[in-house]
C-alpha positions as CSV (number, residue, x, y, z in Angstrom):
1,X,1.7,8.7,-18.6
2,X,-0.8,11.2,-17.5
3,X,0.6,14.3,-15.6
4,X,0.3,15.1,-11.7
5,X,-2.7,16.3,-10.9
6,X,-2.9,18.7,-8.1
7,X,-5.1,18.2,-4.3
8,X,-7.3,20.9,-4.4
9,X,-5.2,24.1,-3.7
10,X,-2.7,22.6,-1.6
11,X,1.2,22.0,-2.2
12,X,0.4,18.6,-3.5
13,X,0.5,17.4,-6.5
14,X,0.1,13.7,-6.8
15,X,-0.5,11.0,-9.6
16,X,-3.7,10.8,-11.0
17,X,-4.3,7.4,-9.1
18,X,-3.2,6.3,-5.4
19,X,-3.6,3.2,-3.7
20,X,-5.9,2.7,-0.3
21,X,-4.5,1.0,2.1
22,X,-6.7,-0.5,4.5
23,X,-5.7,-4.1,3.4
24,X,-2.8,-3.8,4.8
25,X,-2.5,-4.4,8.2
26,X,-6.4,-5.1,8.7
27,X,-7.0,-8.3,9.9
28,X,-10.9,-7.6,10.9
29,X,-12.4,-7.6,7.4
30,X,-9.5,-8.1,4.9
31,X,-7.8,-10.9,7.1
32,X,-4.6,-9.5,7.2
33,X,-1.8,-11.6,9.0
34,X,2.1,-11.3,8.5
35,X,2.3,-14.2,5.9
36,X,0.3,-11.4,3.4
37,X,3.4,-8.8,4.0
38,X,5.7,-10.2,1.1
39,X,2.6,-9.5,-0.8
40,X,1.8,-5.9,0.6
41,X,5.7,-5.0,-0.4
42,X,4.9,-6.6,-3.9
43,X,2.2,-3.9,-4.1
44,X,4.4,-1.2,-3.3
45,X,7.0,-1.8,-4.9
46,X,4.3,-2.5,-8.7
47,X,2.9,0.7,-7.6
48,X,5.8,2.7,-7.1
49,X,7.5,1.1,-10.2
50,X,4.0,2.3,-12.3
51,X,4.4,5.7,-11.2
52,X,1.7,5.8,-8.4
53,X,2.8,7.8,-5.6
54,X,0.1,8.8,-3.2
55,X,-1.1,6.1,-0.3
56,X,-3.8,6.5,1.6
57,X,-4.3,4.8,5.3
58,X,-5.5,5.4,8.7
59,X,-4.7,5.3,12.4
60,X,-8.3,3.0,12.7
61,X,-6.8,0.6,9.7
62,X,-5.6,-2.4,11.8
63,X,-6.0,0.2,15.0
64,X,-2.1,1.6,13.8
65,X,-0.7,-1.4,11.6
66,X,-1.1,-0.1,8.5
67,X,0.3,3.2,9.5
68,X,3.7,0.7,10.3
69,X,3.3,-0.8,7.4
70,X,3.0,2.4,4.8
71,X,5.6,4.2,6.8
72,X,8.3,1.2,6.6
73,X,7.8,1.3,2.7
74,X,7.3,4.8,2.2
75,X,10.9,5.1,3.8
76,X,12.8,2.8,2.1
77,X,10.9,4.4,-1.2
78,X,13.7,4.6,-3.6
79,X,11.0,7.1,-5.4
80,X,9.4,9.8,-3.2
81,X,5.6,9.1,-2.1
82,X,2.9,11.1,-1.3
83,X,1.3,9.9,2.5
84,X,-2.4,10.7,3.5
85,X,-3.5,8.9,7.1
86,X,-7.2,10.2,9.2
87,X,-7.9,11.0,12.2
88,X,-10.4,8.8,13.8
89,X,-12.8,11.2,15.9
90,X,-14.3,8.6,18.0
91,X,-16.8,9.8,21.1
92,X,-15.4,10.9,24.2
93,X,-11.7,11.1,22.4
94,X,-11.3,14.6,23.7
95,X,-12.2,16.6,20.5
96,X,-10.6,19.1,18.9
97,X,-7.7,19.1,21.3
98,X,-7.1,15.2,20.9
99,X,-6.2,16.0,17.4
100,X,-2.3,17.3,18.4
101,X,-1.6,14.0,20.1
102,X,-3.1,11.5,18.0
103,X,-0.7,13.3,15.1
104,X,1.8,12.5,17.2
105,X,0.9,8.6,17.2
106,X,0.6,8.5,13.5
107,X,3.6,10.4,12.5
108,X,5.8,7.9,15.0
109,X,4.0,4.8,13.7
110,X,4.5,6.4,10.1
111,X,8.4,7.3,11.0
112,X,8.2,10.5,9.0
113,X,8.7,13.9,10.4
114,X,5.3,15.0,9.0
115,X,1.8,13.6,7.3
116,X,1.2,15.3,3.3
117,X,-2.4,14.9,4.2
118,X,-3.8,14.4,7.2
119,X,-8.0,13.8,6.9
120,X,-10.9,13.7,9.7
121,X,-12.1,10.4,8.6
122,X,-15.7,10.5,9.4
123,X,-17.7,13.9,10.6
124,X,-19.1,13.3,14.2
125,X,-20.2,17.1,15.2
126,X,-21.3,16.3,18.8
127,X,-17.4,15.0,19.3
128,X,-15.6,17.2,16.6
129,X,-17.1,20.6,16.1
130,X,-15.9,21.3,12.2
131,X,-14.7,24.3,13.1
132,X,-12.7,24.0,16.4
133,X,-11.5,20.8,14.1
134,X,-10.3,22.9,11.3
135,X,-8.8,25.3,13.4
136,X,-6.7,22.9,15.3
137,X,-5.3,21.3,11.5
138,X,-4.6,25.0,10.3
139,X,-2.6,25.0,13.4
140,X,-0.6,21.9,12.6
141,X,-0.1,23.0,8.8
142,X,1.4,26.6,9.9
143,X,3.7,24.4,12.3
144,X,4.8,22.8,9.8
145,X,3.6,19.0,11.3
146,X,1.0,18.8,8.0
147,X,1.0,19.6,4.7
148,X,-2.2,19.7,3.5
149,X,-6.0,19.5,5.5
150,X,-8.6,16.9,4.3
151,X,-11.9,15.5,5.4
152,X,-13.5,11.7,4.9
153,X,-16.7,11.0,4.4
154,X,-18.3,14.6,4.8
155,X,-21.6,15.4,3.3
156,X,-21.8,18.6,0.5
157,X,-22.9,21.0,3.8
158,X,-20.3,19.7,6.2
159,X,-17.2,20.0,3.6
160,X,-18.4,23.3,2.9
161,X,-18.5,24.4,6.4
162,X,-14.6,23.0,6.8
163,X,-13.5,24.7,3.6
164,X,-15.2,28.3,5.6
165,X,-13.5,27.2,8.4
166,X,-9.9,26.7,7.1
167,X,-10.4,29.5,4.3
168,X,-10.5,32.1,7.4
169,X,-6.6,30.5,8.4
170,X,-5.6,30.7,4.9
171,X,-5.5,27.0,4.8
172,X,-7.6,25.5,1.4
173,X,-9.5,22.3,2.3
174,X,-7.4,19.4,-0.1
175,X,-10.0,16.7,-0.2
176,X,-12.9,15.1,0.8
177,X,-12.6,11.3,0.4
178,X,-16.3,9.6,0.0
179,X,-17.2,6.5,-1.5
180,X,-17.8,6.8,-5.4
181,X,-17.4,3.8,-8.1
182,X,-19.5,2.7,-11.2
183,X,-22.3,1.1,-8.8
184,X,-22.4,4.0,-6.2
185,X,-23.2,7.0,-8.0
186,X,-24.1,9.0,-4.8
187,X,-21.8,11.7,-5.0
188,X,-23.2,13.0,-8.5
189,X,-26.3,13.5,-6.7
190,X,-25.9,14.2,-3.0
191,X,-24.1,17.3,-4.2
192,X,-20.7,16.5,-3.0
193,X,-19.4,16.2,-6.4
194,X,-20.7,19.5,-7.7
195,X,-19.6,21.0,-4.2
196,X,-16.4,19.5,-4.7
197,X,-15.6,21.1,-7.9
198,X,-17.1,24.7,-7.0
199,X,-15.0,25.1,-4.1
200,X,-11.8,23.6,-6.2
201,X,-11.5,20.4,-3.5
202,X,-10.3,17.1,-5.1
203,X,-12.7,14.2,-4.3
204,X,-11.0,10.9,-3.1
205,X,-12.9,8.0,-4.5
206,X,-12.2,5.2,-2.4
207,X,-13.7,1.6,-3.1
208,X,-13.8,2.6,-6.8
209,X,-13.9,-1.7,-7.4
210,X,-17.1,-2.1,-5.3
211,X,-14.6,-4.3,-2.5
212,X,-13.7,-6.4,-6.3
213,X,-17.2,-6.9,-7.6
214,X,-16.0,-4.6,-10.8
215,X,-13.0,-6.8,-10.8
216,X,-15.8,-8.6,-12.6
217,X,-14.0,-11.9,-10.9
218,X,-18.2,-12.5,-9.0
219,X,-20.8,-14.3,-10.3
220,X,-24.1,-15.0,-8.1
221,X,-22.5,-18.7,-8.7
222,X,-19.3,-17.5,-7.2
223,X,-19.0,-15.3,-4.4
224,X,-16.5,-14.6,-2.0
225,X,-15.7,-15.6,1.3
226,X,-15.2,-14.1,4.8
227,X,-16.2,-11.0,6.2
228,X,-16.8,-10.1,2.3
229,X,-19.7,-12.7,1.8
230,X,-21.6,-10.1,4.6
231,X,-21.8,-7.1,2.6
232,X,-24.5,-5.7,1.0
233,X,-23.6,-5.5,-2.6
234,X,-21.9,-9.1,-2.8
235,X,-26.0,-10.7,-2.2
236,X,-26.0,-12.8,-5.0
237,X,-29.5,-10.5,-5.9
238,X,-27.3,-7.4,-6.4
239,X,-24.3,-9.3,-7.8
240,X,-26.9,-10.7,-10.5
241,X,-28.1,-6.9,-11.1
242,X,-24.6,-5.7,-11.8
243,X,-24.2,-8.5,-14.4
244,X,-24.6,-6.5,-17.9
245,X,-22.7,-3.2,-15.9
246,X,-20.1,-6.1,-15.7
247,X,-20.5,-7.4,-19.2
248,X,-20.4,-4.2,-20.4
249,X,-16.7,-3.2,-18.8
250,X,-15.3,-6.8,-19.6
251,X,-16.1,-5.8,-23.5
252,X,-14.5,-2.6,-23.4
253,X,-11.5,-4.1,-21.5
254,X,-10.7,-6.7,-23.4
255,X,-11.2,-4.6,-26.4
256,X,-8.2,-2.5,-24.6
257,X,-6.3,-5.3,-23.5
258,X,-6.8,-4.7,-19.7
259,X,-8.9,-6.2,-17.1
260,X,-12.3,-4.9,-16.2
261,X,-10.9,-3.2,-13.0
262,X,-8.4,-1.2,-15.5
263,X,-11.5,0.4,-17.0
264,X,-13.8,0.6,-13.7
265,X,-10.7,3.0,-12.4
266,X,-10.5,4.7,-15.7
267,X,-14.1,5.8,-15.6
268,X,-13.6,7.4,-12.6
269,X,-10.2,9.0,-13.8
270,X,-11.8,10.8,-16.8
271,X,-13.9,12.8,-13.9
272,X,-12.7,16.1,-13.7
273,X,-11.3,16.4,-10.2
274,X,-11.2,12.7,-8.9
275,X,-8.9,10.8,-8.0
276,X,-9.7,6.9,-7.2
277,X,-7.7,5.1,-4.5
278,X,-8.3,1.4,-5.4
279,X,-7.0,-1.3,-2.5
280,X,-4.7,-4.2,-3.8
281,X,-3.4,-6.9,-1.6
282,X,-0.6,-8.3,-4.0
283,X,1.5,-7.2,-7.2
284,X,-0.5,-8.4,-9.7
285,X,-3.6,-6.6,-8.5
286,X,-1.6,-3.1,-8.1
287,X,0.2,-3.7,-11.9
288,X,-3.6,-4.3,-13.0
289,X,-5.1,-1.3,-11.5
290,X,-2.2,0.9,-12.9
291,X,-3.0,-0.1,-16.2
292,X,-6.0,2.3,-16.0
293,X,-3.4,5.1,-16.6
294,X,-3.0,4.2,-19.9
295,X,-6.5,3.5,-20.8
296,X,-8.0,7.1,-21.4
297,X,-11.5,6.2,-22.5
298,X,-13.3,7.6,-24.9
299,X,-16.9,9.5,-24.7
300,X,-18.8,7.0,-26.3
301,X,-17.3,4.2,-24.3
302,X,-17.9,6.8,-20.9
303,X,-21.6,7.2,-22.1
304,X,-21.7,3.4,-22.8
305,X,-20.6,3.0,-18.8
306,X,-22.9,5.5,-17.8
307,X,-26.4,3.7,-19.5
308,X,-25.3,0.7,-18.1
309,X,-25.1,1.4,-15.1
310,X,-27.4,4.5,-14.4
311,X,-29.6,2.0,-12.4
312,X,-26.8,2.7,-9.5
313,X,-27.3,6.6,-10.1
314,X,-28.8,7.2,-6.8
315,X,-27.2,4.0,-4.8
């Protein structure tokens, strides 16, 4: 089992894959309703049981339900878990000084006397000047309400500007969560990789499965339905262009015994200082995705992952 990895310069130290959690509770895009919850407790409880202890949500997932939802389990958590929710920083919230309050919402939907890592989830400057932000969450980790500062979303400049910010209250910036997976290289070249790792911040990959497409479950004769069927990279033009990426991690998988998702979050695991959050909606799906632990790949089959799917380089 691979050892704790630690959230930038922070107090926490987590395993080297969590689970995102805005399935649970959303019933917008992921269709969430109360028959799914025996499943959403199966996912906790495969997760928990695989040793993967940090959970990511967000006061905007199911405006709060989630938040119930990951507090409820994370309490009755016969293992200790690691909780990370966002503040949402929407216009004419109040900024910097609606931060204390909207704290207070999560951590009594949550039922825990204080958030591990509490994240800005988008940057909106006009609303949320960084630095009044950052000074408000150095605040709340010297009283003792938050244990560690992230940010969501935040280009290379803007997380560089919090980290100065929260450097000057002798508070280090944890994380900056961004979208990063096989087919959305971004990050390697927007610089928020590179900045990541120069200023020591752990980078959060969240929807390191593409939403499932590197499930490799999608065909352009077999696509899925709902709110999912509306997104970009489920056209069955870009599902047909991610075909031989997919080909390419079903190989290596079944070479390894594990599903193609296994490998997509192992790719992303063997980055130095990432850690992928992958969703799952059930058991199986969260016993699948832990599997990557135990699939350390090797450089050739990295460089094989990287040719095939360069094409996505600057997606």
């Amino acid at each position: 089992m691979p050892a704790p990895v630690q959230l930038g310069l922070s107090p926490l130290h987590v395993s080297p894959l969590g689970v995102g959690c805005w399935a649970w509770g959303d019933s917008r895009f992921w269709e969430y309703d109360e028959r799914n919850l025996r499943d959403v407790v199966d996912a906790f409880g495969a997760s928990v049981e695989a040793a993967v202890d940090l959970f990511d949500t967000a006061e905007a997932y199911g405006w709060g339900k989630s938040e119930q939802i990951v507090g409820a389990l994370a309490r009755k958590s016969l293992r200790p878990v690691v909780v990370a929710t966002k503040y949402a920083p929407l216009d004419g919230r109040g900024g910097a000084r609606a931060i204390p309050k909207a704290l207070e919402g999560s951590l009594k939907r949550l039922g825990l006397p204080h958030v591990d890592l509490y994240q800005v989830h988008w940057p909106n400057r006009d609303e949320l000047p960084i630095g009044e932000a950052m000074d408000v969450l150095a605040d709340l980790v010297h009283a003792g309400r938050i244990r560690a500062v992230g940010v969501s979303n935040f280009s290379a400049g803007e997380m560089r500007d919090a980290h100065t910010a929260l450097e000057r209250r002798g508070v280090p910036l944890a994380t900056n969560q961004v979208h990063y997976s096989l087919l959305h290289r971004a990050p390697e070249v927007d610089g928020v990789l590179e900045t990541c790792r120069e200023l020591g911040v752990t980078l959060l990959a969240y929807s390191p499965l593409e939403q499932g497409l590197l499930s490799g479950k999608y065909t352009p004769d077999a696509l899925p339905s709902g709110p999912r069927a509306e997104v970009e990279c489920f056209t069955s033009a870009n599902v047909a262009a991610a075909q031989p990426a997919l080909n390419k991690l079903r190989a290596i998988a079944d070479a390894r015994g594990v599903d193609a998702a296994a490998v997509a979050i192992a790719w992303l695991m063997a980055m130095p200082g990432v850690v992928p959050i992958p969703g799952a909606k059930t058991g199986a799906q969260a016993s699948g995705n832990a599997k990557a632990l135990g699939v350390p790949l090797s450089q050739e089959e990295i460089a094989q992952l990287d040719e095939a799917t360069k094409a996505w380089c600057t997606s």
